[in-house]
N, C-alpha and C positions, 0 to 999 in steps of 0.2 A: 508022552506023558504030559496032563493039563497040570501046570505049576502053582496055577494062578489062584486054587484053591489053598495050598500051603502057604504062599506067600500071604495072602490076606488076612491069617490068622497072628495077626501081633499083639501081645500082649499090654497092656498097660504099665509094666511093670519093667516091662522091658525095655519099653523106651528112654534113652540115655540122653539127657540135656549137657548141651556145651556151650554156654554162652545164651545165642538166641537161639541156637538150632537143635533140632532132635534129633540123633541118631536110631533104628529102631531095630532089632536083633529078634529074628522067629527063636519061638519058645525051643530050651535045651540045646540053645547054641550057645557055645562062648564068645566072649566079648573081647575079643583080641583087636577088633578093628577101629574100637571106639577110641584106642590112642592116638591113631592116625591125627586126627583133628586139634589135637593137642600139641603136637610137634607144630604143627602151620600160624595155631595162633602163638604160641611163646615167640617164635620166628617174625610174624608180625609186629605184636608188640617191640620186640625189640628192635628191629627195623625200624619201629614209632618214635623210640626212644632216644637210638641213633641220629635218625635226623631231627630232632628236635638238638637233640647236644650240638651238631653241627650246623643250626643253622641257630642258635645260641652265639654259638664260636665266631661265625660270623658275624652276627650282629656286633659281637663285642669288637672283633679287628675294625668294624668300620667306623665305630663309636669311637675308638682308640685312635686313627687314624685321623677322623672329625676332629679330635680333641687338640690333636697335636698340628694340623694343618689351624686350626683356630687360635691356637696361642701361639704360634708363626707370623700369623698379618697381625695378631696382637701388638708383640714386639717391632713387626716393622713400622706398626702403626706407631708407637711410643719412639720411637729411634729411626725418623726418616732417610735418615744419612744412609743408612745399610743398603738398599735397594741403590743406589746412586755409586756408592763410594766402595762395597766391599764386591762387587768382580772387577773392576779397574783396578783398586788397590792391589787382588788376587794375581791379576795379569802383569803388572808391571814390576812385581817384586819377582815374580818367577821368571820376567822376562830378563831378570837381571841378573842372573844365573847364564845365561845363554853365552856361548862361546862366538867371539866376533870372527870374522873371516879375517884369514889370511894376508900378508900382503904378498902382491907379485913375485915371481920370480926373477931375479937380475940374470945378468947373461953367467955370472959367475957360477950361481947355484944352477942356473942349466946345464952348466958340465959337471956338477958333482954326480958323484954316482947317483945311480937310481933309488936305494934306500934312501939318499939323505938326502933326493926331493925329495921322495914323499913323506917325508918327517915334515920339513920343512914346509908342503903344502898343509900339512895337519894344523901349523899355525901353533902360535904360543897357547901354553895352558890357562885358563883363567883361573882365578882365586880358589876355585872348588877345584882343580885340576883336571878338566873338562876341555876338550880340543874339540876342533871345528866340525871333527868327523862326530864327536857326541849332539851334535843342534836337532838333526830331527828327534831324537828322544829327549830331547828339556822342550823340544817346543811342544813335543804330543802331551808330556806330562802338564805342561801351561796351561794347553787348550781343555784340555780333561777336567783340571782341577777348577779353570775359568768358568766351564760349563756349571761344573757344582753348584759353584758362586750362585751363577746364576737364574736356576731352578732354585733355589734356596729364597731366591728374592723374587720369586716369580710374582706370589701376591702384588708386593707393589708395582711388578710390570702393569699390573692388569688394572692400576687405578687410573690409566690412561686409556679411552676406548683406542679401538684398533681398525685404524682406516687410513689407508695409503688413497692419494690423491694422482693422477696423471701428470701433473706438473714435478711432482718427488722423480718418477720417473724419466722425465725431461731432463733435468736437474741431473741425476745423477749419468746420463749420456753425456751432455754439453761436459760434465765437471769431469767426467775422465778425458777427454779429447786436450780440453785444454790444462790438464796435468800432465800428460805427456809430452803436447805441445814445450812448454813451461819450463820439463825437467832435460826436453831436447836440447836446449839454448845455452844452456851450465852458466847461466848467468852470477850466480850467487858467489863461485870464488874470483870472479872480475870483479864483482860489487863491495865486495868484502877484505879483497887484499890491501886496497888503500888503507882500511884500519886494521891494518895484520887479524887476522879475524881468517885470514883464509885456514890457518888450522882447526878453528871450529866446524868447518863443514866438513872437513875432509878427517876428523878423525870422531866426535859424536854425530856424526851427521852417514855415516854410513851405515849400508843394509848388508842383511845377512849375507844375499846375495847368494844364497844356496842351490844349488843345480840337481836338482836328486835324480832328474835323469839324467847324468854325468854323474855323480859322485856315489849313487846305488845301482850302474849300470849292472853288479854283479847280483845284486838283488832286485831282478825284476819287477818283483810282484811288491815287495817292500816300497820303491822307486813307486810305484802309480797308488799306492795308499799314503803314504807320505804326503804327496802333491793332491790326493783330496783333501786331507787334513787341513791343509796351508789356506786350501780355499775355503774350508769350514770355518776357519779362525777368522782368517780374513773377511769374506762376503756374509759371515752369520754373528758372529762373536763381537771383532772387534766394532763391526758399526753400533752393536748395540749397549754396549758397556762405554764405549766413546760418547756418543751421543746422549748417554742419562750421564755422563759423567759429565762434561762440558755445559750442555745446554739446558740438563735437569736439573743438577744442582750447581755449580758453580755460575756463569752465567746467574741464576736465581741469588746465589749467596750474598753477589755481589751490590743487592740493591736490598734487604731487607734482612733484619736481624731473624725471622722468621722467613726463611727464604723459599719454606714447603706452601706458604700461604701466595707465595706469590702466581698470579698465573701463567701457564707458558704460554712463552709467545709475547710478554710485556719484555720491553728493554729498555736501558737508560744507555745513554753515551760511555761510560763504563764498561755496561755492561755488553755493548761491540766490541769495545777493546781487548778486554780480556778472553771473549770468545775468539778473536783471533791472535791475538797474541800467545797467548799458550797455545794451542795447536803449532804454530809459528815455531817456539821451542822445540814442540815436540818430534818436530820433521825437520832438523835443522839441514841436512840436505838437502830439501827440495821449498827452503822459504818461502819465493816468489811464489809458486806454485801452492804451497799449504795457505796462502794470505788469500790468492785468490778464489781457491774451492772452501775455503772457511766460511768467508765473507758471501760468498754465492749462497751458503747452506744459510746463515745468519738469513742472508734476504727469503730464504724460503720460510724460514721458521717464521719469521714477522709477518710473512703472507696467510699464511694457515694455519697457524699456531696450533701445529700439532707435531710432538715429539715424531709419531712413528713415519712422519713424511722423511723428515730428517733422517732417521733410521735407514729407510727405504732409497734414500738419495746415495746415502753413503752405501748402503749393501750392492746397489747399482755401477759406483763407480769402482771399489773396489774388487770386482767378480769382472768385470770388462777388463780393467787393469792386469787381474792376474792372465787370461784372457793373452793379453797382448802379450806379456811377459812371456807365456809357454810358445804362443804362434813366432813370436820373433825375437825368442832368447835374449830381452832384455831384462836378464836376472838382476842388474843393478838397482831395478826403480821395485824389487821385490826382498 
């Protein structure tokens, strides 16, 4: 049968518009088909409509987002100190929670029963009632909350451009060799007992000294997370909350009333002092040692004068240090 004559015969009247298009229906048919096209476009439109809402939604989160990342460096901009002073501050008050180690055992308590050594290696409770076995969990919760800090103030990280020099690297080789060198010699409670002073090293002057693979031997997997963390704080954290803390703002404080104006890298006789004299404090078991890799880092700063050498020196000697501590179990200088 030829089709092609019935098909050709459409009426005018017939023909059904939907938008731009015709649909066209031979004479004394019904027009059941012409919905079809009508379900595709509501379907479209609203798919138009959809993503228009959603990329609305978006715009708004990032505008929102802009807003809030903008009145962030605002305030750091108006409140210099923040970037300098509030992960340092963050670190050392939470470090002050942390439960001290142990002391030895005498021959006495090696023959006490088994339970009450291990009571007794758990060490006295601190203020918070927190024992020695609690340290990897205040330290993780330190380093956690440190990190905050520190993305919080990230803006002003970034008013420093970011270029590490070959000599920072140098620097921080040469400064771990001769901190261990240093802390080899135990010179400081020789130096110190003539002005009864030898209790200052031997009781603020000690390290955690935490073994976690010994003291998490039964938690393996816990025991080799833990000891990345130590290194995370250590080779990432603490050089850089130290270093804006010492040589960004103090150091600076100490020569101008306006001490954000000052540029890094300028020192006055002061303000070497102070750059190594607090560090000096702050490591009061390894003095000799903290006087010399200070003062080394001071020389580098005045060469380059740029914070993130400093940075880099310290994250250097730090991460070698931990390094030696794991390879040759000298958990005392960690």
């Amino acid at each position: 049968m030829n089709l092609s004559p019935r098909l050709g015969k459409i009426s005018a009247k017939s023909a059904v518009r939907h938008g731009s298009q015709r649909f066209a229906r031979p004479e004394g048919k019904s027009p059941e088909i012409v919905a079809i096209p009508l379900v595709f476009t509501v379907n479209r439109t609203r798919n138009r409509n959809l993503d228009q809402d959603s990329f609305a939604s978006r715009l708004g989160q990032s505008k929102a987002k802009t807003a809030i990342a903008s009145t962030r460096a605002e305030r750091l901009a108006e409140q210099p100190w923040l970037t300098f002073l509030l992960p340092f501050f963050v670190y050392m008050v939470l470090g002050s929670f942390e439960p001290g180690a142990p002391d030895p055992l005498t021959e006495a308590q090696l023959a006490a029963p088994v339970h009450l050594r291990q009571q007794i290696a758990e060490g006295q409770p601190n203020f918070l009632g927190l024992r020695y076995k609690h340290y990897p969990l205040v330290y993780t919760v330190k380093i956690a909350l440190t990190i905050a800090a520190m993305l919080y103030v990230l803006p002003g990280y970034r008013q420093f451009p970011f270029r590490v020099s070959p000599l920072a690297i140098v620097v921080g080789v040469v400064g771990v060799v001769l901190w261990v060198w240093i802390c080899q010699l135990h010179l400081e409670p020789r130096l110190l007992a003539p002005l009864g002073l030898e209790g200052f090293v031997g009781g603020l002057g000690e390290r955690p000294a935490y073994n976690p693979l010994d003291a998490l031997q039964a938690y393996p997997a816990w025991a080799y997370i833990f000891l990345a963390i130590r290194f995370i704080g250590l080779a990432l954290v603490v050089p850089v909350i130290e270093e804006f803390f010492l040589r960004g703002f103090l150091m600076r404080f100490v020569q101008e009333d306006r001490w954000w104006e000052v540029p890094f890298g300028k020192v006055t006789p002061l303000a070497v002092v102070v750059g190594t004299a607090v560090p000096m404090l702050m490591h009061p078991g390894e003095l000799l040692a903290a006087f010399v890799w200070f003062s080394l880092v001071t020389w580098l700063m005045t060469c380059n004068r740029n914070i993130w050498d400093c940075v880099a020196a310290h994250a250097v000697t730090n991460f070698l240090l931990g390094v030696y501590v794991v390879t040759q179990g000298a958990w005392q200088l960690w």
